[in-house]
C-alpha positions in Angstrom: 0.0 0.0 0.0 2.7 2.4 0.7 4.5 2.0 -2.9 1.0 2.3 -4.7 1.0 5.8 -2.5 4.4 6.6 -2.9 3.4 6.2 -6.7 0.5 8.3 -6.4 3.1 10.6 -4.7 5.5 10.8 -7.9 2.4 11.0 -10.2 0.7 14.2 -8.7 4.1 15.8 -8.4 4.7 15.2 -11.8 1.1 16.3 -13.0 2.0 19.3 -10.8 5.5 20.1 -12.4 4.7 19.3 -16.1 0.8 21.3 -15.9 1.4 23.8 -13.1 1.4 26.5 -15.5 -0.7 26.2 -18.6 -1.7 28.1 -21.1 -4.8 26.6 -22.3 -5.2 29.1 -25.2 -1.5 28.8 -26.3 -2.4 24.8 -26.1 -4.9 24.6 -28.4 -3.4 26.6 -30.5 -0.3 24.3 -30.7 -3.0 21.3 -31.0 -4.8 23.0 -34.0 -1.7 23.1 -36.0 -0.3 19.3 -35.1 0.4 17.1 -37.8 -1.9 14.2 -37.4 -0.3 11.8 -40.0 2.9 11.4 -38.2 0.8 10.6 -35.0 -0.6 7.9 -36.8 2.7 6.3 -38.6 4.1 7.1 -34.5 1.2 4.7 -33.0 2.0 2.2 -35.7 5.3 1.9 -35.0 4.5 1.5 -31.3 2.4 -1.6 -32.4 5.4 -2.8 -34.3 7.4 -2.3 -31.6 5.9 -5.0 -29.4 5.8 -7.3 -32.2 10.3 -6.9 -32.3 9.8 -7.3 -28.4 7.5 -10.7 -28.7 10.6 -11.5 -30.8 13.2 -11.3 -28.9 10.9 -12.9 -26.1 10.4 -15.9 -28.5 14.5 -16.2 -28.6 15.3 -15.8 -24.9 12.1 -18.5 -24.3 13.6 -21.1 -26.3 16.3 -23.0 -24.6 12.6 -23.9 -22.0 9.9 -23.9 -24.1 8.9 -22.9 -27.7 6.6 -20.5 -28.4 5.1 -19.3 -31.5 5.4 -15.4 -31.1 1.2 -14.2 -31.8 0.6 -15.7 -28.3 3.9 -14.0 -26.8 3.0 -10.9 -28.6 -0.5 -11.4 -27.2 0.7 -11.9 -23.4 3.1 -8.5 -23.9 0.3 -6.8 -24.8 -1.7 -8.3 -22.2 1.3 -7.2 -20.0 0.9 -3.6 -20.9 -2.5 -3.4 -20.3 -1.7 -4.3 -17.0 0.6 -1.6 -16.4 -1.4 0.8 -17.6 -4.3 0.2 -15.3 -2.9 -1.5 -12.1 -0.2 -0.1 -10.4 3.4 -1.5 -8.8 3.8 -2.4 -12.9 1.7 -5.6 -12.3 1.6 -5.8 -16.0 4.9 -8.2 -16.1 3.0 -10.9 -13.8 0.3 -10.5 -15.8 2.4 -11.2 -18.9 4.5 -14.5 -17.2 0.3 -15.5 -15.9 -0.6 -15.0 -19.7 1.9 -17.8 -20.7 0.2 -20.3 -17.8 -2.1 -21.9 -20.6 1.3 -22.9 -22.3 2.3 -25.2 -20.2 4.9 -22.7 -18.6 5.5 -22.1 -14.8 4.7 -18.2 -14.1 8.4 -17.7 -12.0 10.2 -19.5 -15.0 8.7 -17.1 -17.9 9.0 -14.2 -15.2 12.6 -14.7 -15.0 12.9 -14.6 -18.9 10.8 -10.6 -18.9 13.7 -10.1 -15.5 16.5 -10.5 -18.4 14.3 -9.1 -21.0 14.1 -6.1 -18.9 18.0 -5.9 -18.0 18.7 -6.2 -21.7 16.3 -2.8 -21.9 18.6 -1.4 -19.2 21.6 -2.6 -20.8 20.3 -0.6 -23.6 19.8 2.7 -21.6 23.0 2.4 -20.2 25.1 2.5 -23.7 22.7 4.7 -25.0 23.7 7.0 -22.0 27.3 6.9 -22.3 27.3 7.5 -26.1 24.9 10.2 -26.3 25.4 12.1 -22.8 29.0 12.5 -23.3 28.7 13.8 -27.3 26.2 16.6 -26.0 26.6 19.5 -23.7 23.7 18.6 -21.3 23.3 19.9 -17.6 24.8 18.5 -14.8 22.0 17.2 -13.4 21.0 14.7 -15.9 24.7 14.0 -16.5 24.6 12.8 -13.0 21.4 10.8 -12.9 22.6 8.9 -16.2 25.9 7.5 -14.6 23.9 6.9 -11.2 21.8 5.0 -13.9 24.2 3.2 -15.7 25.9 2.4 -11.8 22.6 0.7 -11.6 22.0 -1.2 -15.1 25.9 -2.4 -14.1 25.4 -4.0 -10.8 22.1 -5.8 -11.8 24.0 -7.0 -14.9 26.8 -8.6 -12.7 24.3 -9.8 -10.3 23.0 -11.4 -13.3 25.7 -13.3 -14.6 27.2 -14.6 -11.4 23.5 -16.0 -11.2 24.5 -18.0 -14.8 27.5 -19.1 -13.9 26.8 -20.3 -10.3 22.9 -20.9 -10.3 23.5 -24.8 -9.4 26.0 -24.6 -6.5 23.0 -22.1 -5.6 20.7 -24.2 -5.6 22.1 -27.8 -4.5 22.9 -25.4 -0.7 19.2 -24.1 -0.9 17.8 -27.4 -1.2 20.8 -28.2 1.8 18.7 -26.3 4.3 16.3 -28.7 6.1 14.0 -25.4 6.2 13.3 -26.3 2.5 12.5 -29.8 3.0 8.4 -29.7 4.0 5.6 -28.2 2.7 4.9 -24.9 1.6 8.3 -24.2 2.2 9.7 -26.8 -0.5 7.2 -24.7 -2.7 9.0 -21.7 -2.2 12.4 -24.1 -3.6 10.8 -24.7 -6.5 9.5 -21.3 -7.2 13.2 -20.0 -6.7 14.0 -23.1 -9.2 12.0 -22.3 -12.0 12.6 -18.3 -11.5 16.6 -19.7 -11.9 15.8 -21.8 -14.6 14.3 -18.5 -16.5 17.2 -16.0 -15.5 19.6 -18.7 -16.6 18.1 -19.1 -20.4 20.9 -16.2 -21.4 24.0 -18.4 -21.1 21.7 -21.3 -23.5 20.8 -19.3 -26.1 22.0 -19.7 -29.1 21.3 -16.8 -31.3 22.5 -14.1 -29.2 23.3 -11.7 -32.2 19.7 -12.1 -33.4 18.6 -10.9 -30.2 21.4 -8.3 -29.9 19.6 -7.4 -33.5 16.4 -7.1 -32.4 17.6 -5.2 -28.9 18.5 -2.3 -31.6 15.8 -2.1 -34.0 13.6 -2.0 -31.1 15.8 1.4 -29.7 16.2 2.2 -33.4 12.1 2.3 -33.6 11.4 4.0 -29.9 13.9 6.8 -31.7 11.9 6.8 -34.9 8.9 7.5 -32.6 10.3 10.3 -30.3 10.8 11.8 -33.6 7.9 11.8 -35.4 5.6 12.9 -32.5 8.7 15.9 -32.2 8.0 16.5 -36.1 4.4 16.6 -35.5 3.9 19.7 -32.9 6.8 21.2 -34.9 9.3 21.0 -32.9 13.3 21.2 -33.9 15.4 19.1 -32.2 18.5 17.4 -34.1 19.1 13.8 -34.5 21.2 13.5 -31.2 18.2 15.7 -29.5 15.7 13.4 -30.0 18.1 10.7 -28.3 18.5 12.2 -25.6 15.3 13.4 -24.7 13.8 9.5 -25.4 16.8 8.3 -23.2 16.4 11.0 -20.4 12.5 10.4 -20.3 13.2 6.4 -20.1 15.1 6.8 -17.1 12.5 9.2 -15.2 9.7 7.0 -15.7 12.1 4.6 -13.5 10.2 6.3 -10.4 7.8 4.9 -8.9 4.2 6.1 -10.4 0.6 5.9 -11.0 -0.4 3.1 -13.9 0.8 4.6 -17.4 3.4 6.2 -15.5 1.3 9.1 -15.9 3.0 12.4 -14.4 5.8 10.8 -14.8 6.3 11.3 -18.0 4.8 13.8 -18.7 7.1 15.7 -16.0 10.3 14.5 -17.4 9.7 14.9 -21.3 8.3 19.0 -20.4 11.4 19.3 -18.0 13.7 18.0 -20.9 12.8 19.9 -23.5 12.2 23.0 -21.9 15.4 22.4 -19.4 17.7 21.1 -21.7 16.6 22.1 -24.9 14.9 25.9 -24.5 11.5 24.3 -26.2 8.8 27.1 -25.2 6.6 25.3 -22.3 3.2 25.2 -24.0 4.9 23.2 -27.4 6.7 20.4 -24.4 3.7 20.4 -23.3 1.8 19.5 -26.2 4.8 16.8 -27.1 4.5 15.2 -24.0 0.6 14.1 -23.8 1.0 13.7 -27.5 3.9 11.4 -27.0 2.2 9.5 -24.6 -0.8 9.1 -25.8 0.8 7.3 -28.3 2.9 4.8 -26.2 -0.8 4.4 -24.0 -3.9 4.2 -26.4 -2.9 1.6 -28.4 -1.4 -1.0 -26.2 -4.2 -0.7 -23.8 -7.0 -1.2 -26.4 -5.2 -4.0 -28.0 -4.2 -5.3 -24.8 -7.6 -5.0 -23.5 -9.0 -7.0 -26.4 -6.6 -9.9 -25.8 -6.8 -9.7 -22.0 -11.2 -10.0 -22.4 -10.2 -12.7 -25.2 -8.0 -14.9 -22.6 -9.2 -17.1 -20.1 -7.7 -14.7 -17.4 -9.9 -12.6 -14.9 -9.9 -9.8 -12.4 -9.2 -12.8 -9.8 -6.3 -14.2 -11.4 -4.9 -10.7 -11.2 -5.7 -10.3 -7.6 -4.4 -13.7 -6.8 -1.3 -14.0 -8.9 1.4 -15.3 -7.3 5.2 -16.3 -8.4 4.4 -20.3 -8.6 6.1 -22.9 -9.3 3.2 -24.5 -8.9 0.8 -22.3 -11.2 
Protein backbone atom coordinates (compact mmCIF):
# COMPACT_ATOMS: atom_id res chain seq x y z
CA UNK A 1 0.00 0.00 0.00
CA UNK A 2 2.74 2.39 0.67
CA UNK A 3 4.47 2.01 -2.87
CA UNK A 4 1.05 2.28 -4.68
CA UNK A 5 0.95 5.83 -2.55
CA UNK A 6 4.43 6.60 -2.86
CA UNK A 7 3.40 6.25 -6.74
CA UNK A 8 0.47 8.31 -6.45
CA UNK A 9 3.14 10.57 -4.71
CA UNK A 10 5.47 10.78 -7.94
CA UNK A 11 2.37 10.95 -10.17
CA UNK A 12 0.69 14.16 -8.66
CA UNK A 13 4.05 15.85 -8.44
CA UNK A 14 4.70 15.19 -11.82
CA UNK A 15 1.14 16.25 -13.05
CA UNK A 16 2.00 19.34 -10.82
CA UNK A 17 5.48 20.06 -12.44
CA UNK A 18 4.73 19.31 -16.13
CA UNK A 19 0.79 21.28 -15.89
CA UNK A 20 1.40 23.78 -13.13
CA UNK A 21 1.39 26.49 -15.52
CA UNK A 22 -0.70 26.19 -18.61
CA UNK A 23 -1.73 28.13 -21.15
CA UNK A 24 -4.80 26.55 -22.32
CA UNK A 25 -5.17 29.13 -25.18
CA UNK A 26 -1.55 28.80 -26.31
CA UNK A 27 -2.40 24.84 -26.13
CA UNK A 28 -4.93 24.65 -28.42
CA UNK A 29 -3.39 26.64 -30.52
CA UNK A 30 -0.28 24.27 -30.69
CA UNK A 31 -3.01 21.27 -31.00
CA UNK A 32 -4.76 23.04 -33.99
CA UNK A 33 -1.75 23.10 -36.02
CA UNK A 34 -0.32 19.32 -35.14
CA UNK A 35 0.35 17.14 -37.77
CA UNK A 36 -1.92 14.16 -37.36
CA UNK A 37 -0.26 11.77 -40.04
CA UNK A 38 2.93 11.44 -38.16
CA UNK A 39 0.82 10.55 -35.02
CA UNK A 40 -0.62 7.90 -36.80
CA UNK A 41 2.73 6.27 -38.58
CA UNK A 42 4.07 7.09 -34.54
CA UNK A 43 1.23 4.71 -32.97
CA UNK A 44 2.01 2.23 -35.72
CA UNK A 45 5.35 1.91 -35.04
CA UNK A 46 4.46 1.49 -31.26
CA UNK A 47 2.44 -1.55 -32.44
CA UNK A 48 5.42 -2.81 -34.34
CA UNK A 49 7.43 -2.30 -31.61
CA UNK A 50 5.88 -4.99 -29.40
CA UNK A 51 5.83 -7.34 -32.23
CA UNK A 52 10.26 -6.90 -32.29
CA UNK A 53 9.79 -7.32 -28.38
CA UNK A 54 7.51 -10.68 -28.71
CA UNK A 55 10.61 -11.54 -30.80
CA UNK A 56 13.25 -11.26 -28.86
CA UNK A 57 10.94 -12.91 -26.06
CA UNK A 58 10.41 -15.92 -28.47
CA UNK A 59 14.50 -16.16 -28.56
CA UNK A 60 15.31 -15.82 -24.90
CA UNK A 61 12.09 -18.47 -24.31
CA UNK A 62 13.63 -21.08 -26.30
CA UNK A 63 16.35 -23.04 -24.63
CA UNK A 64 12.58 -23.92 -22.02
CA UNK A 65 9.94 -23.92 -24.06
CA UNK A 66 8.92 -22.92 -27.68
CA UNK A 67 6.56 -20.46 -28.37
CA UNK A 68 5.11 -19.34 -31.50
CA UNK A 69 5.41 -15.39 -31.14
CA UNK A 70 1.22 -14.22 -31.83
CA UNK A 71 0.57 -15.71 -28.32
CA UNK A 72 3.90 -13.96 -26.80
CA UNK A 73 2.97 -10.88 -28.60
CA UNK A 74 -0.49 -11.43 -27.22
CA UNK A 75 0.72 -11.86 -23.42
CA UNK A 76 3.09 -8.53 -23.93
CA UNK A 77 0.34 -6.78 -24.76
CA UNK A 78 -1.68 -8.33 -22.23
CA UNK A 79 1.26 -7.17 -19.99
CA UNK A 80 0.87 -3.62 -20.88
CA UNK A 81 -2.55 -3.43 -20.34
CA UNK A 82 -1.70 -4.28 -16.96
CA UNK A 83 0.58 -1.55 -16.41
CA UNK A 84 -1.39 0.80 -17.60
CA UNK A 85 -4.35 0.16 -15.32
CA UNK A 86 -2.87 -1.54 -12.12
CA UNK A 87 -0.19 -0.11 -10.39
CA UNK A 88 3.45 -1.53 -8.76
CA UNK A 89 3.84 -2.45 -12.93
CA UNK A 90 1.67 -5.62 -12.29
CA UNK A 91 1.59 -5.80 -16.00
CA UNK A 92 4.88 -8.20 -16.09
CA UNK A 93 3.04 -10.87 -13.83
CA UNK A 94 0.32 -10.51 -15.81
CA UNK A 95 2.36 -11.16 -18.95
CA UNK A 96 4.51 -14.47 -17.16
CA UNK A 97 0.32 -15.55 -15.93
CA UNK A 98 -0.56 -15.02 -19.70
CA UNK A 99 1.93 -17.81 -20.67
CA UNK A 100 0.22 -20.30 -17.84
CA UNK A 101 -2.14 -21.92 -20.59
CA UNK A 102 1.27 -22.94 -22.31
CA UNK A 103 2.32 -25.21 -20.23
CA UNK A 104 4.90 -22.72 -18.56
CA UNK A 105 5.50 -22.14 -14.81
CA UNK A 106 4.72 -18.22 -14.10
CA UNK A 107 8.36 -17.72 -12.00
CA UNK A 108 10.15 -19.50 -15.00
CA UNK A 109 8.67 -17.06 -17.87
CA UNK A 110 8.99 -14.20 -15.24
CA UNK A 111 12.62 -14.74 -15.03
CA UNK A 112 12.94 -14.60 -18.91
CA UNK A 113 10.84 -10.61 -18.87
CA UNK A 114 13.67 -10.12 -15.49
CA UNK A 115 16.46 -10.51 -18.44
CA UNK A 116 14.33 -9.09 -21.00
CA UNK A 117 14.05 -6.05 -18.92
CA UNK A 118 18.01 -5.91 -17.99
CA UNK A 119 18.66 -6.21 -21.72
CA UNK A 120 16.27 -2.80 -21.89
CA UNK A 121 18.61 -1.35 -19.18
CA UNK A 122 21.63 -2.63 -20.79
CA UNK A 123 20.34 -0.64 -23.59
CA UNK A 124 19.80 2.73 -21.64
CA UNK A 125 22.95 2.43 -20.23
CA UNK A 126 25.06 2.55 -23.71
CA UNK A 127 22.67 4.74 -24.99
CA UNK A 128 23.65 6.97 -21.97
CA UNK A 129 27.35 6.88 -22.32
CA UNK A 130 27.34 7.50 -26.15
CA UNK A 131 24.92 10.24 -26.28
CA UNK A 132 25.43 12.14 -22.76
CA UNK A 133 29.01 12.53 -23.34
CA UNK A 134 28.68 13.84 -27.33
CA UNK A 135 26.21 16.57 -26.03
CA UNK A 136 26.56 19.52 -23.71
CA UNK A 137 23.72 18.57 -21.34
CA UNK A 138 23.29 19.93 -17.63
CA UNK A 139 24.84 18.51 -14.79
CA UNK A 140 21.98 17.17 -13.40
CA UNK A 141 21.00 14.72 -15.91
CA UNK A 142 24.68 13.97 -16.51
CA UNK A 143 24.56 12.82 -13.01
CA UNK A 144 21.38 10.78 -12.89
CA UNK A 145 22.63 8.87 -16.21
CA UNK A 146 25.86 7.49 -14.59
CA UNK A 147 23.89 6.88 -11.19
CA UNK A 148 21.78 5.00 -13.93
CA UNK A 149 24.21 3.19 -15.67
CA UNK A 150 25.89 2.37 -11.75
CA UNK A 151 22.58 0.71 -11.64
CA UNK A 152 22.02 -1.20 -15.10
CA UNK A 153 25.89 -2.36 -14.08
CA UNK A 154 25.36 -3.96 -10.79
CA UNK A 155 22.14 -5.77 -11.83
CA UNK A 156 23.96 -7.03 -14.95
CA UNK A 157 26.77 -8.63 -12.67
CA UNK A 158 24.27 -9.76 -10.28
CA UNK A 159 22.96 -11.39 -13.26
CA UNK A 160 25.72 -13.34 -14.61
CA UNK A 161 27.16 -14.65 -11.39
CA UNK A 162 23.47 -16.01 -11.25
CA UNK A 163 24.54 -18.01 -14.84
CA UNK A 164 27.54 -19.10 -13.87
CA UNK A 165 26.79 -20.29 -10.28
CA UNK A 166 22.91 -20.94 -10.25
CA UNK A 167 23.47 -24.80 -9.38
CA UNK A 168 26.00 -24.62 -6.47
CA UNK A 169 23.01 -22.07 -5.63
CA UNK A 170 20.72 -24.16 -5.65
CA UNK A 171 22.11 -27.77 -4.48
CA UNK A 172 22.93 -25.45 -0.73
CA UNK A 173 19.22 -24.07 -0.89
CA UNK A 174 17.83 -27.43 -1.19
CA UNK A 175 20.82 -28.20 1.76
CA UNK A 176 18.70 -26.30 4.26
CA UNK A 177 16.26 -28.71 6.14
CA UNK A 178 14.01 -25.35 6.19
CA UNK A 179 13.26 -26.30 2.45
CA UNK A 180 12.46 -29.84 3.02
CA UNK A 181 8.41 -29.71 3.99
CA UNK A 182 5.57 -28.24 2.73
CA UNK A 183 4.88 -24.95 1.61
CA UNK A 184 8.28 -24.16 2.16
CA UNK A 185 9.70 -26.78 -0.51
CA UNK A 186 7.18 -24.75 -2.72
CA UNK A 187 9.03 -21.66 -2.22
CA UNK A 188 12.38 -24.10 -3.58
CA UNK A 189 10.75 -24.69 -6.48
CA UNK A 190 9.49 -21.32 -7.22
CA UNK A 191 13.20 -19.97 -6.65
CA UNK A 192 14.04 -23.08 -9.18
CA UNK A 193 12.01 -22.31 -11.97
CA UNK A 194 12.65 -18.31 -11.51
CA UNK A 195 16.56 -19.65 -11.90
CA UNK A 196 15.83 -21.83 -14.62
CA UNK A 197 14.35 -18.48 -16.51
CA UNK A 198 17.24 -16.02 -15.50
CA UNK A 199 19.63 -18.70 -16.62
CA UNK A 200 18.13 -19.15 -20.39
CA UNK A 201 20.87 -16.19 -21.41
CA UNK A 202 24.04 -18.40 -21.07
CA UNK A 203 21.73 -21.33 -23.54
CA UNK A 204 20.77 -19.28 -26.15
CA UNK A 205 22.02 -19.70 -29.13
CA UNK A 206 21.27 -16.76 -31.29
CA UNK A 207 22.53 -14.06 -29.20
CA UNK A 208 23.34 -11.73 -32.18
CA UNK A 209 19.68 -12.12 -33.40
CA UNK A 210 18.65 -10.94 -30.17
CA UNK A 211 21.38 -8.31 -29.91
CA UNK A 212 19.64 -7.36 -33.54
CA UNK A 213 16.37 -7.08 -32.41
CA UNK A 214 17.56 -5.21 -28.94
CA UNK A 215 18.47 -2.34 -31.58
CA UNK A 216 15.80 -2.13 -33.98
CA UNK A 217 13.62 -2.00 -31.05
CA UNK A 218 15.83 1.43 -29.70
CA UNK A 219 16.17 2.23 -33.38
CA UNK A 220 12.15 2.27 -33.60
CA UNK A 221 11.35 3.98 -29.91
CA UNK A 222 13.93 6.76 -31.67
CA UNK A 223 11.86 6.78 -34.89
CA UNK A 224 8.87 7.52 -32.56
CA UNK A 225 10.32 10.35 -30.35
CA UNK A 226 10.81 11.82 -33.61
CA UNK A 227 7.86 11.81 -35.37
CA UNK A 228 5.62 12.86 -32.50
CA UNK A 229 8.70 15.92 -32.20
CA UNK A 230 7.95 16.54 -36.08
CA UNK A 231 4.36 16.58 -35.55
CA UNK A 232 3.90 19.75 -32.89
CA UNK A 233 6.81 21.19 -34.90
CA UNK A 234 9.35 20.98 -32.92
CA UNK A 235 13.30 21.16 -33.89
CA UNK A 236 15.44 19.15 -32.20
CA UNK A 237 18.47 17.42 -34.14
CA UNK A 238 19.06 13.82 -34.48
CA UNK A 239 21.15 13.46 -31.16
CA UNK A 240 18.16 15.67 -29.51
CA UNK A 241 15.72 13.36 -30.01
CA UNK A 242 18.06 10.69 -28.31
CA UNK A 243 18.47 12.16 -25.60
CA UNK A 244 15.28 13.36 -24.75
CA UNK A 245 13.80 9.50 -25.38
CA UNK A 246 16.77 8.30 -23.18
CA UNK A 247 16.44 10.96 -20.42
CA UNK A 248 12.49 10.40 -20.30
CA UNK A 249 13.20 6.42 -20.09
CA UNK A 250 15.11 6.83 -17.09
CA UNK A 251 12.55 9.22 -15.18
CA UNK A 252 9.68 6.96 -15.68
CA UNK A 253 12.15 4.61 -13.50
CA UNK A 254 10.21 6.32 -10.38
CA UNK A 255 7.78 4.88 -8.91
CA UNK A 256 4.18 6.05 -10.40
CA UNK A 257 0.60 5.91 -10.97
CA UNK A 258 -0.40 3.14 -13.91
CA UNK A 259 0.82 4.57 -17.43
CA UNK A 260 3.40 6.22 -15.49
CA UNK A 261 1.33 9.07 -15.86
CA UNK A 262 3.02 12.44 -14.38
CA UNK A 263 5.80 10.84 -14.85
CA UNK A 264 6.27 11.33 -17.96
CA UNK A 265 4.77 13.84 -18.69
CA UNK A 266 7.09 15.70 -16.04
CA UNK A 267 10.29 14.49 -17.37
CA UNK A 268 9.66 14.88 -21.31
CA UNK A 269 8.25 19.00 -20.38
CA UNK A 270 11.41 19.30 -18.04
CA UNK A 271 13.69 17.98 -20.87
CA UNK A 272 12.82 19.92 -23.54
CA UNK A 273 12.16 23.04 -21.91
CA UNK A 274 15.40 22.44 -19.41
CA UNK A 275 17.70 21.06 -21.66
CA UNK A 276 16.58 22.11 -24.89
CA UNK A 277 14.91 25.87 -24.54
CA UNK A 278 11.50 24.35 -26.17
CA UNK A 279 8.79 27.05 -25.19
CA UNK A 280 6.63 25.29 -22.31
CA UNK A 281 3.20 25.21 -23.96
CA UNK A 282 4.93 23.18 -27.43
CA UNK A 283 6.66 20.42 -24.37
CA UNK A 284 3.70 20.38 -23.27
CA UNK A 285 1.83 19.50 -26.17
CA UNK A 286 4.79 16.78 -27.11
CA UNK A 287 4.45 15.21 -24.00
CA UNK A 288 0.60 14.15 -23.78
CA UNK A 289 1.05 13.66 -27.50
CA UNK A 290 3.94 11.35 -27.00
CA UNK A 291 2.19 9.50 -24.58
CA UNK A 292 -0.84 9.12 -25.85
CA UNK A 293 0.80 7.27 -28.35
CA UNK A 294 2.86 4.75 -26.22
CA UNK A 295 -0.78 4.36 -24.04
CA UNK A 296 -3.89 4.23 -26.40
CA UNK A 297 -2.94 1.58 -28.44
CA UNK A 298 -1.35 -0.97 -26.22
CA UNK A 299 -4.20 -0.69 -23.80
CA UNK A 300 -7.02 -1.16 -26.45
CA UNK A 301 -5.23 -4.04 -27.98
CA UNK A 302 -4.20 -5.33 -24.76
CA UNK A 303 -7.58 -4.95 -23.47
CA UNK A 304 -9.02 -7.01 -26.42
CA UNK A 305 -6.61 -9.87 -25.84
CA UNK A 306 -6.82 -9.72 -21.96
CA UNK A 307 -11.20 -10.04 -22.44
CA UNK A 308 -10.19 -12.66 -25.20
CA UNK A 309 -7.99 -14.89 -22.57
CA UNK A 310 -9.24 -17.09 -20.09
CA UNK A 311 -7.67 -14.71 -17.43
CA UNK A 312 -9.93 -12.55 -14.91
CA UNK A 313 -9.94 -9.77 -12.40
CA UNK A 314 -9.22 -12.77 -9.79
CA UNK A 315 -6.26 -14.18 -11.42
CA UNK A 316 -4.90 -10.68 -11.24
CA UNK A 317 -5.72 -10.35 -7.64
CA UNK A 318 -4.45 -13.69 -6.85
CA UNK A 319 -1.34 -14.02 -8.89
CA UNK A 320 1.41 -15.31 -7.35
CA UNK A 321 5.22 -16.32 -8.41
CA UNK A 322 4.38 -20.29 -8.62
CA UNK A 323 6.14 -22.85 -9.28
CA UNK A 324 3.22 -24.48 -8.87
CA UNK A 325 0.84 -22.33 -11.21
Amino acid sequence: MKKIFVGLFFSIGGLYLAFGQIDFKNLSLVFSSVRWLPIIFASLAMVLSVWIRALRWRLILCPIKHLDTNSLFEATMIGYFGNSILPLRLGEFMRAYALKRNSLSISAAFGTIVIERTLDMIGIMILIILLFFSYDIPFWLLKSGLVVSIFVVIISLFLFWITLKHDQFIKKLIGFQFFRSGIRKKILDMIQSLMIGLTTLRKVKQIKVIVFNSLLLWGIYWLITFLCIYAVGIKLSFIQVGILMVAVTMIIILPAAPGFIGTYHAGAVLVLVEVFGVSQTSAQAYALINHAVGFIPLIVIGAFYFFRSSMTLEDIKSIKISSSS
